[in-house]
C-alpha positions in Angstrom: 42.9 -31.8 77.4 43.9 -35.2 76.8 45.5 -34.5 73.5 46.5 -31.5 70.8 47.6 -31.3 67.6 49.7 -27.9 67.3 49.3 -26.4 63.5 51.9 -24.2 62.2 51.4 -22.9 59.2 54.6 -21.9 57.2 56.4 -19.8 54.3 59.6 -19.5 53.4 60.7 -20.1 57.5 63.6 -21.6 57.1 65.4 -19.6 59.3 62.1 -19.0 62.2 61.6 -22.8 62.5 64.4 -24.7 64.4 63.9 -22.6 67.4 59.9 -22.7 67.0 60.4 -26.5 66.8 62.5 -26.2 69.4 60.5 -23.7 71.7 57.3 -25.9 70.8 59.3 -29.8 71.7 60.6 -28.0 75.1 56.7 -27.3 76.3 55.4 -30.9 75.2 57.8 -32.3 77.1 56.9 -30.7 79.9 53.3 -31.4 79.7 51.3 -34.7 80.2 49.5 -34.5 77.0 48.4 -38.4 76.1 49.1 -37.8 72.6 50.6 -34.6 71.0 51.6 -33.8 67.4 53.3 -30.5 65.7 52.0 -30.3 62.3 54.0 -28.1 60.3 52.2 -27.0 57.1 54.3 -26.1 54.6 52.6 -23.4 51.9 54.6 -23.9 48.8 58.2 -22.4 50.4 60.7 -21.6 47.7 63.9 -22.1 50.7 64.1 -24.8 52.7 61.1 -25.1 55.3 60.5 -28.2 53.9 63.8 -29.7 54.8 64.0 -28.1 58.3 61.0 -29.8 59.7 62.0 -33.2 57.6 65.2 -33.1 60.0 63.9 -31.9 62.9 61.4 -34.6 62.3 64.2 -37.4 62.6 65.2 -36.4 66.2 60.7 -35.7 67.3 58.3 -38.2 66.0 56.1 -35.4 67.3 56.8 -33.4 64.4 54.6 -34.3 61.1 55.1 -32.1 57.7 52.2 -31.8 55.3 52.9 -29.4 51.9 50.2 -27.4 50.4 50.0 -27.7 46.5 51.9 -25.1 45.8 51.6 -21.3 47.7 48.2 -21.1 49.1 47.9 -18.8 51.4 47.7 -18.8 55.1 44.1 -20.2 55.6 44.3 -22.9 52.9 47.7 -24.0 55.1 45.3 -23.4 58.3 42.5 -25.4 57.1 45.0 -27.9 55.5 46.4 -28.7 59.2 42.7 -28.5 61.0 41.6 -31.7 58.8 44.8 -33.5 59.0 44.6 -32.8 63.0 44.5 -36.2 65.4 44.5 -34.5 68.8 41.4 -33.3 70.5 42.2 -30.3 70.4 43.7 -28.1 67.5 45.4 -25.1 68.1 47.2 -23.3 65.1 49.9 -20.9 66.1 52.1 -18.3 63.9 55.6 -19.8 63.2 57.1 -17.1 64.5 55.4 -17.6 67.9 54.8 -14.1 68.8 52.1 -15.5 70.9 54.7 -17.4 73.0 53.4 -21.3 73.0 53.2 -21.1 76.8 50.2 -19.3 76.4 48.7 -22.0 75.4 48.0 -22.8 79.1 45.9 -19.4 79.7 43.3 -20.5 76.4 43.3 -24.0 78.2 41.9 -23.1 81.5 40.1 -20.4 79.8 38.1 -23.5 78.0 38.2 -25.3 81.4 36.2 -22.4 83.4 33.8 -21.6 80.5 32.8 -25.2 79.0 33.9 -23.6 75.7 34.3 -24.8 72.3 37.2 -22.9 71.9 39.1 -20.0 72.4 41.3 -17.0 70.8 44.1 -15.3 72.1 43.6 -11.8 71.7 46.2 -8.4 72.2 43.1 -6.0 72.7 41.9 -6.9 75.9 45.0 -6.7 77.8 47.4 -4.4 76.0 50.2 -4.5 79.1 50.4 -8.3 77.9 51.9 -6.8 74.7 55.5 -7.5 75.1 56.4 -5.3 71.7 54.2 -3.3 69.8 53.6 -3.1 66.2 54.3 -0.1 64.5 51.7 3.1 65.0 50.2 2.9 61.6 49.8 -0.8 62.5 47.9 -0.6 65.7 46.0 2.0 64.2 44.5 0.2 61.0 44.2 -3.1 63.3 41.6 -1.0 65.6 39.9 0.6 62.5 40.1 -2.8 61.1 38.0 -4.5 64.5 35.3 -1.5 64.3 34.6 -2.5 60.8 34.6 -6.1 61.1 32.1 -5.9 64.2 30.0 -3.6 62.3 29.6 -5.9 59.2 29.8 -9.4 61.1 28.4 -8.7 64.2 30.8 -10.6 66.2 31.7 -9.4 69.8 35.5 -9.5 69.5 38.1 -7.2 70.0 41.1 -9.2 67.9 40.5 -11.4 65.2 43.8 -11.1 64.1 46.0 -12.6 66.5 47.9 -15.9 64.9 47.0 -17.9 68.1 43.7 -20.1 68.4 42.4 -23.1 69.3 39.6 -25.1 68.8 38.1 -28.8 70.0 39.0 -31.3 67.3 35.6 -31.5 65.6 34.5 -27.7 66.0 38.0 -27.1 64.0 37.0 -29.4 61.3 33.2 -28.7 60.8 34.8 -24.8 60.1 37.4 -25.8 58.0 34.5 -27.9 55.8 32.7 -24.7 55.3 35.2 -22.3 55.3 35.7 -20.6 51.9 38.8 -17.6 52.0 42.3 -19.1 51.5 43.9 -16.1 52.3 44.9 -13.5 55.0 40.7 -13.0 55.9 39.9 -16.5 57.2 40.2 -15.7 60.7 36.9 -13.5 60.8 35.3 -16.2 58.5 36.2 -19.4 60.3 34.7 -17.3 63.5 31.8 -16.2 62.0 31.0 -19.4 61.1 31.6 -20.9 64.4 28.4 -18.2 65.8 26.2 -19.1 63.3 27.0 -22.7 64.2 26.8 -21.8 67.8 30.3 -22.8 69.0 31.0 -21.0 72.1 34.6 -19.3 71.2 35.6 -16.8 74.2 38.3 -14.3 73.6 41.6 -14.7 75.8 44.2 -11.3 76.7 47.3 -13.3 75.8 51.2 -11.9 76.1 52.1 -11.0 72.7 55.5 -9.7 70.9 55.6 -8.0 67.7 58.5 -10.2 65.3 60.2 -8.3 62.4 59.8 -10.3 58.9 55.7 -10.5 58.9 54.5 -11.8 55.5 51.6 -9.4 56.0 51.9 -6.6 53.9 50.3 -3.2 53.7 48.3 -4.0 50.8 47.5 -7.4 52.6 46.3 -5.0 55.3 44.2 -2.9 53.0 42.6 -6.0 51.1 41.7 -7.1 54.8 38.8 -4.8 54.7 37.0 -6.4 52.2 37.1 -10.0 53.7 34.4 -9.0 56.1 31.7 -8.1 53.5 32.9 -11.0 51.4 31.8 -13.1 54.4 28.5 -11.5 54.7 28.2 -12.2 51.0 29.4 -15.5 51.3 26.4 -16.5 54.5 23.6 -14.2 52.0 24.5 -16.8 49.0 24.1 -20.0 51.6 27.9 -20.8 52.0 28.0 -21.6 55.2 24.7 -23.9 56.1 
């Protein structure tokens, strides 16, 4: 990879961000990367994300800030950062980097070895990789979750979920064109979009720690359910041609 744009989509992080910037500068600079950009999109905070990543900004010309109009949701901020992207590559990471951004290097020679479009980390297929665990009733609905959403979608994975994927620089942008959900459920859509496109994705075991202060909530959860047979809907009505 000869460049990469690294999308982090954010709300209200004020206090997660300087040591994700941090974390994220530290493993540029210790990479050969041609060209490199962090691209921190900012969903409509009401605290001072914003002004973090201005100032860190000031010290990284790596570090570019783009604000959503007004709170989006996660996949408006996601798709927001995939068409703004310059690197080859695009990968978008959770901006409390619970997938640590060193694991960036296992979905890189992941792509290497399989000629792939891109890939997705994933905490199913190597649970000792998971450094902390969510809670029971988590895991649980996330596994119940993954039977449904194969059973709808017919895709082959075993974690759609995880905040950590990349994707070459026009594969990113062609799904971001079509992709229709703003919210929590773009991650299965974005995907299935990418196998009717036939974008070879491959699913990558990734070290993973669970971080207190998710903006997913249970009723976030629940909804979930429903994004799957939106997204058959959404292919039956021609959406995504």
């Amino acid at each position: 990879m000869q460049s990469i744009t690294i999308v982090i989509p954010a709300y209200n992080e004020e206090s997660r961000l300087p040591a994700t910037l941090q974390a994220v500068g530290r493993y540029l600079d210790g990479k050969s990367f041609a060209f490199a950009e962090i691209v921190v999109v900012d969903d409509g905070s009401r605290d001072g994300t914003a002004a973090v990543v201005e100032k860190h900004a000031l010290s990284d010309p790596r570090i570019r800030l783009l604000k959503n109009p007004g709170n989006r949701g996660k996949g408006y901020a996601v798709r927001h950062g995939m068409q703004e992207a310059r690197g080859e590559w695009v990968l978008f990471s959770d901006a409390d980097l619970s997938a640590p951004i060193e694991e960036l290097d296992r979905l890189q020679e992941a792509i290497a070895f399989a000629s792939a479009d891109g890939a997705i980390g994933s905490r199913a297929l190597n649970r000792k990789l998971v450094g902390k665990r969510q809670s029971a009733f988590r895991e649980f609905s996330g596994r119940v979750f993954n039977l449904a959403m194969r059973l709808v979608t017919g895709l082959p994975y075993r974690d759609t979920q995880c905040g950590f994927k990349i994707f070459r620089r026009d594969v990113a942008q062609s799904l971001a064109a079509a992709q229709q959900s703003d919210g929590f459920g773009f991650d299965v859509e974005i995907l299935y979009i990418a196998k009717k496109r036939r974008y070879r994705i491959i699913e990558v075991p990734v070290r993973w720690f669970n971080v207190e202060g998710t903006k997913v909530s249970l009723w976030n959860g629940l909804a979930a359910f429903a994004d799957p047979l939106r997204v058959r809907w959404n292919d039956i009505k021609g959406l995504y041609r």
